[in-house]
N, CA, C and O atoms as a GROMACS GRO file, in nm:
protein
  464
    1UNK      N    1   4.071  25.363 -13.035
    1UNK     CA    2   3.990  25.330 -12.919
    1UNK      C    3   4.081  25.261 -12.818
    1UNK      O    4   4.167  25.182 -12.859
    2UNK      N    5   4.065  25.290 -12.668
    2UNK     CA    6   4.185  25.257 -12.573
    2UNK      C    7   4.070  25.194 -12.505
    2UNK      O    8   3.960  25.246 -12.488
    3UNK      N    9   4.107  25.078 -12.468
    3UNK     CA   10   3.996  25.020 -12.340
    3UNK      C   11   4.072  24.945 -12.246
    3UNK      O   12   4.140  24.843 -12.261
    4UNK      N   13   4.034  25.057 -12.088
    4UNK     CA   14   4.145  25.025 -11.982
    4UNK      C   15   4.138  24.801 -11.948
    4UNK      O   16   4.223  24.713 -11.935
    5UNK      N   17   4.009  24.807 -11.948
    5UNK     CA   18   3.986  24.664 -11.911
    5UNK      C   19   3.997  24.561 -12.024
    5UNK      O   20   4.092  24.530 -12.096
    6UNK      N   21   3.855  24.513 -12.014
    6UNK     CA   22   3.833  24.423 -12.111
    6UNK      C   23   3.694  24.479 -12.233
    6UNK      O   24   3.579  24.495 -12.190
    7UNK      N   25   3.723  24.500 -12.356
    7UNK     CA   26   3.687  24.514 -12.455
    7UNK      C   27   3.538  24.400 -12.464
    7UNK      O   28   3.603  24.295 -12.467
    8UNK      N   29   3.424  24.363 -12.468
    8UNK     CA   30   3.341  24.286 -12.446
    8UNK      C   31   3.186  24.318 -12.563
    8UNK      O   32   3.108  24.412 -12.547
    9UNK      N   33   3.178  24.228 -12.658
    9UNK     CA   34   3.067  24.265 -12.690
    9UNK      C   35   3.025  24.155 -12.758
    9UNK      O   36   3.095  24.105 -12.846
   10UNK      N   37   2.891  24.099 -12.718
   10UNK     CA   38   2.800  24.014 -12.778
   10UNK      C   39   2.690  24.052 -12.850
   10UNK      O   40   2.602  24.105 -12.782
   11UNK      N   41   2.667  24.040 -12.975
   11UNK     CA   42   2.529  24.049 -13.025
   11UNK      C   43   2.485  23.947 -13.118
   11UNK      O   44   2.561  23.881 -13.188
   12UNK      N   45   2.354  23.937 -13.114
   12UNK     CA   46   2.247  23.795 -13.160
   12UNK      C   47   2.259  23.816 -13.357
   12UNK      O   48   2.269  23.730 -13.444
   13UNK      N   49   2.253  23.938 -13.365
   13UNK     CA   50   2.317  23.956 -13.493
   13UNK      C   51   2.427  24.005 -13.625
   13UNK      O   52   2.468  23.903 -13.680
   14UNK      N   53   2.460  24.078 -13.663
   14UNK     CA   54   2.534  24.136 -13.703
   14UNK      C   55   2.590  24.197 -13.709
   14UNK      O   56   2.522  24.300 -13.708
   15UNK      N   57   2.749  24.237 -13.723
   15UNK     CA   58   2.810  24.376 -13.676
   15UNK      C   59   2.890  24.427 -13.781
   15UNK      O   60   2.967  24.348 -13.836
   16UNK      N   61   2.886  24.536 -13.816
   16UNK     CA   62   2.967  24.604 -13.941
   16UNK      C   63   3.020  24.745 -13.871
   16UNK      O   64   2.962  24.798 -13.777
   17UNK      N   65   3.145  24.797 -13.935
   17UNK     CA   66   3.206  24.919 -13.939
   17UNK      C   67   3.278  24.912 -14.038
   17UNK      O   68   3.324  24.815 -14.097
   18UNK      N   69   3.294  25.085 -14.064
   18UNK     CA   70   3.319  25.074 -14.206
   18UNK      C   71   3.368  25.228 -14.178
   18UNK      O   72   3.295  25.327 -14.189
   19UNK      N   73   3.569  25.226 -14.122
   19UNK     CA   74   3.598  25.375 -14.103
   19UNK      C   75   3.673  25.427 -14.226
   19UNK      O   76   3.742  25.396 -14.322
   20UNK      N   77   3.634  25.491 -14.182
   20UNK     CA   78   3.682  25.669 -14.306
   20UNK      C   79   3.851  25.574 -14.308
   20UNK      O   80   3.881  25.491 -14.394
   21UNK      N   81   3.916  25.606 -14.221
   21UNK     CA   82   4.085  25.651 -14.208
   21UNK      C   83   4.111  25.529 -14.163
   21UNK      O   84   4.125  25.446 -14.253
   22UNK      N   85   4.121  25.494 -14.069
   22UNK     CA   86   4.217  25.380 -13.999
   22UNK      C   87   4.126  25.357 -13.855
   22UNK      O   88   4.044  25.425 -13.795
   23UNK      N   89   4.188  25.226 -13.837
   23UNK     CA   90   4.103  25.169 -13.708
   23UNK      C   91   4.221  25.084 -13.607
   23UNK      O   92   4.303  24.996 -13.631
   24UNK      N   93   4.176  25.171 -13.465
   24UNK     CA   94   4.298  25.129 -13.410
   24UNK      C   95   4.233  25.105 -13.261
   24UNK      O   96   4.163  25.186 -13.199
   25UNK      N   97   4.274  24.975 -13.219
   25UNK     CA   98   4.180  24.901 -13.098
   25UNK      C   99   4.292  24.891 -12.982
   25UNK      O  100   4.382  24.825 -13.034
   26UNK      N  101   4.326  24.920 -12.863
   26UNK     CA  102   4.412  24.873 -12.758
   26UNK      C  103   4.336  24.835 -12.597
   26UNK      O  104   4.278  24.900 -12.510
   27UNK      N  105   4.365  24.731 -12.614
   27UNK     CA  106   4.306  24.709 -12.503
   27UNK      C  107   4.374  24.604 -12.426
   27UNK      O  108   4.488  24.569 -12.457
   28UNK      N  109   4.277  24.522 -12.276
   28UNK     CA  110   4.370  24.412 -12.188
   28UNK      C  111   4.323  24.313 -12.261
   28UNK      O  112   4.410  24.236 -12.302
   29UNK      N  113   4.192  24.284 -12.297
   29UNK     CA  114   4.136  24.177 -12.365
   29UNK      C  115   4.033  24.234 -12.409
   29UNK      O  116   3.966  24.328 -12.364
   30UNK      N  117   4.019  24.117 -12.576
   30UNK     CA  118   3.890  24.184 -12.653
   30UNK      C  119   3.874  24.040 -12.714
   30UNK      O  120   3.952  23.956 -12.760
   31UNK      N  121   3.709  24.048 -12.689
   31UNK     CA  122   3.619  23.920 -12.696
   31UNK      C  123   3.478  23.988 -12.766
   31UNK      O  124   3.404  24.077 -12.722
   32UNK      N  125   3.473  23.908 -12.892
   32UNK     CA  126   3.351  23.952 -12.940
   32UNK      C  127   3.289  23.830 -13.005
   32UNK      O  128   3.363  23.734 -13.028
   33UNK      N  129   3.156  23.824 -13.038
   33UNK     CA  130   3.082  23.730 -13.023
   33UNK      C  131   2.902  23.788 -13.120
   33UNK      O  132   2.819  23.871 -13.085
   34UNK      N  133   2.905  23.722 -13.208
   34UNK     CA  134   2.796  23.773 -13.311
   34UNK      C  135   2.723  23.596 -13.368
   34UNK      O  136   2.760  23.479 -13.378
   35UNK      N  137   2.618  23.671 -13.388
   35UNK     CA  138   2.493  23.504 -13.407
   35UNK      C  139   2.524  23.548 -13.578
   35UNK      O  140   2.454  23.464 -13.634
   36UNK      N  141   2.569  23.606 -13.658
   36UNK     CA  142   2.586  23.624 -13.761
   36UNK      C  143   2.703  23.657 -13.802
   36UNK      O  144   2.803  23.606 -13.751
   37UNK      N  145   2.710  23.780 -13.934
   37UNK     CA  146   2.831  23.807 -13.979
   37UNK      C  147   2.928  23.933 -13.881
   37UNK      O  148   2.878  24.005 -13.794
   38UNK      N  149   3.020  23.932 -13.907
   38UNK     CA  150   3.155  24.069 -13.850
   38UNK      C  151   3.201  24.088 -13.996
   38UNK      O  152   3.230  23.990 -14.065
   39UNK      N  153   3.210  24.256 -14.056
   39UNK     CA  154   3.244  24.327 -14.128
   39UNK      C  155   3.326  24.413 -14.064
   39UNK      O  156   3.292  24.443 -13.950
   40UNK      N  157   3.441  24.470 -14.113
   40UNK     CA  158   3.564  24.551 -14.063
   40UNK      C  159   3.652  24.646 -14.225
   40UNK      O  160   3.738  24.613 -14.307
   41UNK      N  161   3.581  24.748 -14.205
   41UNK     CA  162   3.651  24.754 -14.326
   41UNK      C  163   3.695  24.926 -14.343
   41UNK      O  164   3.606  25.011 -14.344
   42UNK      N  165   3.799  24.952 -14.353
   42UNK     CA  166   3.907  25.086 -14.322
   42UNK      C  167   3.963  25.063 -14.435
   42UNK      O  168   3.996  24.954 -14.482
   43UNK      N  169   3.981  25.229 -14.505
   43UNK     CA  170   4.055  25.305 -14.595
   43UNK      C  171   4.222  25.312 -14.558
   43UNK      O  172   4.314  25.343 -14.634
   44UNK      N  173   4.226  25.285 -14.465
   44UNK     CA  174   4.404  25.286 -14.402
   44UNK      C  175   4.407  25.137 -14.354
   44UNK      O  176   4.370  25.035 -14.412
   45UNK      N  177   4.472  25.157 -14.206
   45UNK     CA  178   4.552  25.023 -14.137
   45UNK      C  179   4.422  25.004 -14.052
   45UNK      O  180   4.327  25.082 -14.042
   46UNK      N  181   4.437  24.908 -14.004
   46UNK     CA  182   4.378  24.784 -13.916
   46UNK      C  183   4.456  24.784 -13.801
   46UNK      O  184   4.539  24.697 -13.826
   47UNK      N  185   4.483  24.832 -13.682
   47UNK     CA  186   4.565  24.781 -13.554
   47UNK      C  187   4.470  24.716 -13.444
   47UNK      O  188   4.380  24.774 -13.382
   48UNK      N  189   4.504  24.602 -13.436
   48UNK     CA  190   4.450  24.540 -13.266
   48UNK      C  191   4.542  24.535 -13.206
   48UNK      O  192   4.641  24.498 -13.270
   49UNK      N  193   4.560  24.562 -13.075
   49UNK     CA  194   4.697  24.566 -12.960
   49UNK      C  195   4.589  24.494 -12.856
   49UNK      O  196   4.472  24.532 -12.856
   50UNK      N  197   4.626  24.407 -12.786
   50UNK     CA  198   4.524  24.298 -12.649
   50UNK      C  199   4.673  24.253 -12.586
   50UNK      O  200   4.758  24.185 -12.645
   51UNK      N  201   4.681  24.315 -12.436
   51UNK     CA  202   4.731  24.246 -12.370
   51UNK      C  203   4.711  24.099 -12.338
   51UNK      O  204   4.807  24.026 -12.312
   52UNK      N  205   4.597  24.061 -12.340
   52UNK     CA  206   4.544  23.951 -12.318
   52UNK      C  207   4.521  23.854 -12.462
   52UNK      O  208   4.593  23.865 -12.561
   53UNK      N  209   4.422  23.773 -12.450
   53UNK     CA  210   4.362  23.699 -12.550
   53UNK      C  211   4.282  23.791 -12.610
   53UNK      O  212   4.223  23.884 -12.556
   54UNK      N  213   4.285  23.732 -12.820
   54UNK     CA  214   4.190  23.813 -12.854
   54UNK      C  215   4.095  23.711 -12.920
   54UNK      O  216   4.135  23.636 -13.009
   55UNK      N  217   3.955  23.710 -12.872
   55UNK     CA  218   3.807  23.602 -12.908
   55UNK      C  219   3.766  23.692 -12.989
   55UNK      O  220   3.763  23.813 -12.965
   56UNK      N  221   3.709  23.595 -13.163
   56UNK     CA  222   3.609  23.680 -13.219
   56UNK      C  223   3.556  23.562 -13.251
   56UNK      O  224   3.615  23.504 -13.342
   57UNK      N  225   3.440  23.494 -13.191
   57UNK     CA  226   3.342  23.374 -13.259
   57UNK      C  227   3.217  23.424 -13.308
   57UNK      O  228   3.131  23.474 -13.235
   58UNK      N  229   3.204  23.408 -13.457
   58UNK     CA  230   3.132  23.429 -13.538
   58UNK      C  231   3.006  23.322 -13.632
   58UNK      O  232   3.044  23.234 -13.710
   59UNK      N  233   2.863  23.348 -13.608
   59UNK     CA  234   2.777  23.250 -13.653
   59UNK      C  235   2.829  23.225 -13.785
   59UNK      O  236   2.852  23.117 -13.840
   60UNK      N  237   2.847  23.363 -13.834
   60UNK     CA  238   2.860  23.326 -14.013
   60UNK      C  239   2.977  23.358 -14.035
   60UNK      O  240   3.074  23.316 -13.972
   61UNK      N  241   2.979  23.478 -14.174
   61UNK     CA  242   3.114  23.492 -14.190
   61UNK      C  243   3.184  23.658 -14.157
   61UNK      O  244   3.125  23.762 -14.130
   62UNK      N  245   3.321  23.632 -14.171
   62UNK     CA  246   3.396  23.698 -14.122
   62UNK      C  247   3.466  23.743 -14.222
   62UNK      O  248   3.531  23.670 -14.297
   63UNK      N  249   3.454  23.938 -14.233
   63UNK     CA  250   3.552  24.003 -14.354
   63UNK      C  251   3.624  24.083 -14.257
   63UNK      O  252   3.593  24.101 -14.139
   64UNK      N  253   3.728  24.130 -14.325
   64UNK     CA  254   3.806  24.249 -14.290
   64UNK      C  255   3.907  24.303 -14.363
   64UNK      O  256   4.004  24.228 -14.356
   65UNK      N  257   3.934  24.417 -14.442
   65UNK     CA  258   3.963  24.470 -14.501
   65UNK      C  259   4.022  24.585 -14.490
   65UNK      O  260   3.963  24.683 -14.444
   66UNK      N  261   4.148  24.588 -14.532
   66UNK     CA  262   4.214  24.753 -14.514
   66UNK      C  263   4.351  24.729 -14.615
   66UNK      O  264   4.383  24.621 -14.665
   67UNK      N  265   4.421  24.854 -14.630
   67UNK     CA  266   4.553  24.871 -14.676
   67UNK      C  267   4.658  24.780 -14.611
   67UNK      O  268   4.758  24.735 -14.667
   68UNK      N  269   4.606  24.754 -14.442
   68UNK     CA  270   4.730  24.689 -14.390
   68UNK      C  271   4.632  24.667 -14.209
   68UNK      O  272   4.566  24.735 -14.131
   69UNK      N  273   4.684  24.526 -14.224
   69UNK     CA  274   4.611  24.496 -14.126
   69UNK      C  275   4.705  24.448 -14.028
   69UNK      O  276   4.782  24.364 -14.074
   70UNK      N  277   4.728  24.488 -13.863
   70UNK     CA  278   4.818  24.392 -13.821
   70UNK      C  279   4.769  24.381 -13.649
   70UNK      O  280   4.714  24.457 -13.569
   71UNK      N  281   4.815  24.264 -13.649
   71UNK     CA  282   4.776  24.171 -13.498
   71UNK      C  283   4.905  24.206 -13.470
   71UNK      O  284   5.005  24.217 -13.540
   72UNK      N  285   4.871  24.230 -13.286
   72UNK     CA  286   5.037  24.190 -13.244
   72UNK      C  287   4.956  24.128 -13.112
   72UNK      O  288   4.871  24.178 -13.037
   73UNK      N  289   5.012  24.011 -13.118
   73UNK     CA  290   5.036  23.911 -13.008
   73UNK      C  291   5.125  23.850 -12.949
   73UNK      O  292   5.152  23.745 -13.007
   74UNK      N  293   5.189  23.870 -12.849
   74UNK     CA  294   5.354  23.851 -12.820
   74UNK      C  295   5.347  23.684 -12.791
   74UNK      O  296   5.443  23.608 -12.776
   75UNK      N  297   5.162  23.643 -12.788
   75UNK     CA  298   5.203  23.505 -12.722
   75UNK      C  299   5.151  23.382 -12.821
   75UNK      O  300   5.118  23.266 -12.798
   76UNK      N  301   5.160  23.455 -12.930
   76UNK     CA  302   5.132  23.373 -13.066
   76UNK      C  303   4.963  23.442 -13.120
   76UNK      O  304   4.896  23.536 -13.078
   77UNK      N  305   4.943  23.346 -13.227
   77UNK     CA  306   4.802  23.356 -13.268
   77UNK      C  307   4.716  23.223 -13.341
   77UNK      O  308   4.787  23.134 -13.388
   78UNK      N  309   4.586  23.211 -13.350
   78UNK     CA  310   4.584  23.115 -13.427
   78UNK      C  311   4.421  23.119 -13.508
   78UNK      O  312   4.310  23.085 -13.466
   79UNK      N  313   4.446  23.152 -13.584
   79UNK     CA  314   4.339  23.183 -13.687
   79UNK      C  315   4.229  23.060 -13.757
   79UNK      O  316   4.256  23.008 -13.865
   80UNK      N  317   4.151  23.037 -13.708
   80UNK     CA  318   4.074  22.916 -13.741
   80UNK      C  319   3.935  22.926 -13.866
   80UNK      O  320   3.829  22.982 -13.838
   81UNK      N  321   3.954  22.882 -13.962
   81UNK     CA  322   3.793  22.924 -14.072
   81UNK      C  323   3.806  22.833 -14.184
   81UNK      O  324   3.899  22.801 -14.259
   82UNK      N  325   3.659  22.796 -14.169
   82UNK     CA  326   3.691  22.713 -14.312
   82UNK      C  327   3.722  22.552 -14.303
   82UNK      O  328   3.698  22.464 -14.386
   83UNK      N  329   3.766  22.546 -14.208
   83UNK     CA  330   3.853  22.384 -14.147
   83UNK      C  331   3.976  22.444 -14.216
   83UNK      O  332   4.022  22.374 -14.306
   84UNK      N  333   4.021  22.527 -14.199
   84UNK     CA  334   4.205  22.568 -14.174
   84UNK      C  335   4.228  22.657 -14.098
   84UNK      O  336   4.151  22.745 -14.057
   85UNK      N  337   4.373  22.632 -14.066
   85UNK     CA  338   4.415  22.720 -13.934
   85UNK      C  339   4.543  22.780 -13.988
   85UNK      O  340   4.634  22.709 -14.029
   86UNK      N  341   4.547  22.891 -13.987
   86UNK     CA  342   4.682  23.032 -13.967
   86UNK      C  343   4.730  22.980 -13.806
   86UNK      O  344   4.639  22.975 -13.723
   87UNK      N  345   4.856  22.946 -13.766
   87UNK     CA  346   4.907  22.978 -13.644
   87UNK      C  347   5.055  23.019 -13.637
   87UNK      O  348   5.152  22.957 -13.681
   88UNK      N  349   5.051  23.125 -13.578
   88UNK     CA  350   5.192  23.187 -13.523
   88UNK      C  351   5.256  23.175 -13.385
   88UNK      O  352   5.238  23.258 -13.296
   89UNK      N  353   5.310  23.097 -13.376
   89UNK     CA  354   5.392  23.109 -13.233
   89UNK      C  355   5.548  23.117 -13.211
   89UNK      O  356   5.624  23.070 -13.295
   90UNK      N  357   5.582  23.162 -13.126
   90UNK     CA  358   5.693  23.196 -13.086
   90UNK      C  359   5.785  23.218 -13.220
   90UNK      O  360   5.794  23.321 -13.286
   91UNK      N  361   5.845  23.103 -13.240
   91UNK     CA  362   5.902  23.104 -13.406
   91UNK      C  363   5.876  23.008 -13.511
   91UNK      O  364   5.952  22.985 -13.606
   92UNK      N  365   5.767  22.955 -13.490
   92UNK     CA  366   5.698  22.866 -13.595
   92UNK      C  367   5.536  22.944 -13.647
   92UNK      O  368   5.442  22.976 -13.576
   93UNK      N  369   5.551  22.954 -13.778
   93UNK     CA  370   5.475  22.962 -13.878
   93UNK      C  371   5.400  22.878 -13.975
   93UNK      O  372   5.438  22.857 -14.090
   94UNK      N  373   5.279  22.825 -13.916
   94UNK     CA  374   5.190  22.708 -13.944
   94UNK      C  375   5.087  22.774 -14.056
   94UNK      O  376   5.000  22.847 -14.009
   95UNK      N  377   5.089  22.759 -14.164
   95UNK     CA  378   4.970  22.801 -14.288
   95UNK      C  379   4.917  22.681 -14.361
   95UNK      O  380   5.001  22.609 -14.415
   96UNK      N  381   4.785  22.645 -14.371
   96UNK     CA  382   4.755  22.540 -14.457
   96UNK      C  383   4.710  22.580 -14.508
   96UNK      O  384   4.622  22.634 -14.440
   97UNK      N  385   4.691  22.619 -14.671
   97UNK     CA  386   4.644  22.670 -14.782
   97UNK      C  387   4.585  22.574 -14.855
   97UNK      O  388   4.531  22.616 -14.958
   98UNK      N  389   4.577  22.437 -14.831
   98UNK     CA  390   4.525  22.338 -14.921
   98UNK      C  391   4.341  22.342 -14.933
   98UNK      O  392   4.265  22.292 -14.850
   99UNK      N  393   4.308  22.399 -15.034
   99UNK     CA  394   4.110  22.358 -15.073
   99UNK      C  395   4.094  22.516 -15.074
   99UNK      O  396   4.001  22.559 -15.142
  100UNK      N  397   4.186  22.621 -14.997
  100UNK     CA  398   4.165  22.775 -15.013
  100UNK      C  399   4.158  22.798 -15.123
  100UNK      O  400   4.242  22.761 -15.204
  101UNK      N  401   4.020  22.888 -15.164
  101UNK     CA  402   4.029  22.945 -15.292
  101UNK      C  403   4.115  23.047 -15.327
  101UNK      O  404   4.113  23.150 -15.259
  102UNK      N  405   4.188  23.037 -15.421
  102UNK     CA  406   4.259  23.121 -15.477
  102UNK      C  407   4.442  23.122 -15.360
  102UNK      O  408   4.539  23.197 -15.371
  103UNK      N  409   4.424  23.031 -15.285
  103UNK     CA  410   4.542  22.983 -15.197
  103UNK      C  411   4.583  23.096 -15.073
  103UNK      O  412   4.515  23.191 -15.034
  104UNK      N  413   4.674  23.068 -15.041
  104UNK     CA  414   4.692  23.221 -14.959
  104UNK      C  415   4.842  23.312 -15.009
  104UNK      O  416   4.937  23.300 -15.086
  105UNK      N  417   4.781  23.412 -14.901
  105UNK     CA  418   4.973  23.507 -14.991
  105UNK      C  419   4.994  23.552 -14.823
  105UNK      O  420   4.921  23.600 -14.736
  106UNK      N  421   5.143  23.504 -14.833
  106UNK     CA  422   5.152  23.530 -14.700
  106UNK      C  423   5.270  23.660 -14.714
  106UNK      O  424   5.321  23.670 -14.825
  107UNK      N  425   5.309  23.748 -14.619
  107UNK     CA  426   5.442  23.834 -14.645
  107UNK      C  427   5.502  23.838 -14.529
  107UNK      O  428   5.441  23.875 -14.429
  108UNK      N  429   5.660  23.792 -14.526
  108UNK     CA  430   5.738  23.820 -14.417
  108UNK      C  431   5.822  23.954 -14.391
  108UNK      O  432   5.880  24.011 -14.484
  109UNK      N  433   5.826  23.995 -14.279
  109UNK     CA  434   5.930  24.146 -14.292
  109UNK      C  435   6.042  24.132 -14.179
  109UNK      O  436   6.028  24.139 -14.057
  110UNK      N  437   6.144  24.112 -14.248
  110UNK     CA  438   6.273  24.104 -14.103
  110UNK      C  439   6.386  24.010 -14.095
  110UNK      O  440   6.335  23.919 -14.160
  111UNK      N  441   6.491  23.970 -14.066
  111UNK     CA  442   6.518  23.812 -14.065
  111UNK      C  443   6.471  23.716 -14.010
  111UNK      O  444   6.421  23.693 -13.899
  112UNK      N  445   6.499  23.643 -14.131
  112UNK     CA  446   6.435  23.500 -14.137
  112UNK      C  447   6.527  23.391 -14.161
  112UNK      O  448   6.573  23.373 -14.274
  113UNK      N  449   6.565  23.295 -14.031
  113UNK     CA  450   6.663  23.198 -14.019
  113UNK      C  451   6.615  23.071 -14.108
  113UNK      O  452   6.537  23.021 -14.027
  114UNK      N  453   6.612  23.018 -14.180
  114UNK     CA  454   6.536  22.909 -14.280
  114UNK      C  455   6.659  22.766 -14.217
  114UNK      O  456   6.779  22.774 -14.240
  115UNK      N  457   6.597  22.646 -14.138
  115UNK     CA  458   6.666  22.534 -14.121
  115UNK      C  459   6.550  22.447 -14.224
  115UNK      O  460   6.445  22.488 -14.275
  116UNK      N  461   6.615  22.314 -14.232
  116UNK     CA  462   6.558  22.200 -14.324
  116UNK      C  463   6.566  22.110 -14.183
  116UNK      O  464   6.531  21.992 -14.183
   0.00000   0.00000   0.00000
């Protein structure tokens, strides 16, 4: 799905998809907004591409599921649920896994400069 503008959708309740193959979103900005749960769930990859900011505020909870899921945000990201936050920016990698059930698994691909 290519969306020249802005990607925009509010609803009072629930939203699910559930594709065959792969799910692939490009757009300037994508903002979504549900009084309940967001379900996302693909047999392949997951791609969001947003020139802009990407909003998903959710009443309840939030799944998503695939073989391979990936964000690209050139201007970081920051993942908030639960009272913990995922954030990626520039070259810092912020994960708090502490009270997560079952903890998190994170995977890096590329070089990786490691200072103390």
């Amino acid at each position: 799905e290519t969306v020249g503008g802005a990607k925009v959708e509010v609803l009072k309740g629930a939203k699910s998809e559930d594709v065959g193959a792969a799910k692939v979103l490009t757009t300037g900005l994508a903002d979504f907004k549900t009084g309940e749960d967001i379900i996302l769930e693909a047999m392949g990859a997951v791609a969001i591409t947003s020139a802009g900011p990407i909003s998903e505020k959710v009443g309840k909870d939030f799944a998503m599921s695939a073989k391979t899921v990936t964000i690209t945000a050139p201007g970081g990201t920051k993942l908030k649920g639960g009272g913990k936050v995922f954030e990626l920016s520039g070259s810092t990698l912020t994960v708090d896994a502490e009270g997560l059930k079952g903890g998190a698994k994170v995977q890096l691909k590329g070089k990786i400069h490691f200072k103390k």
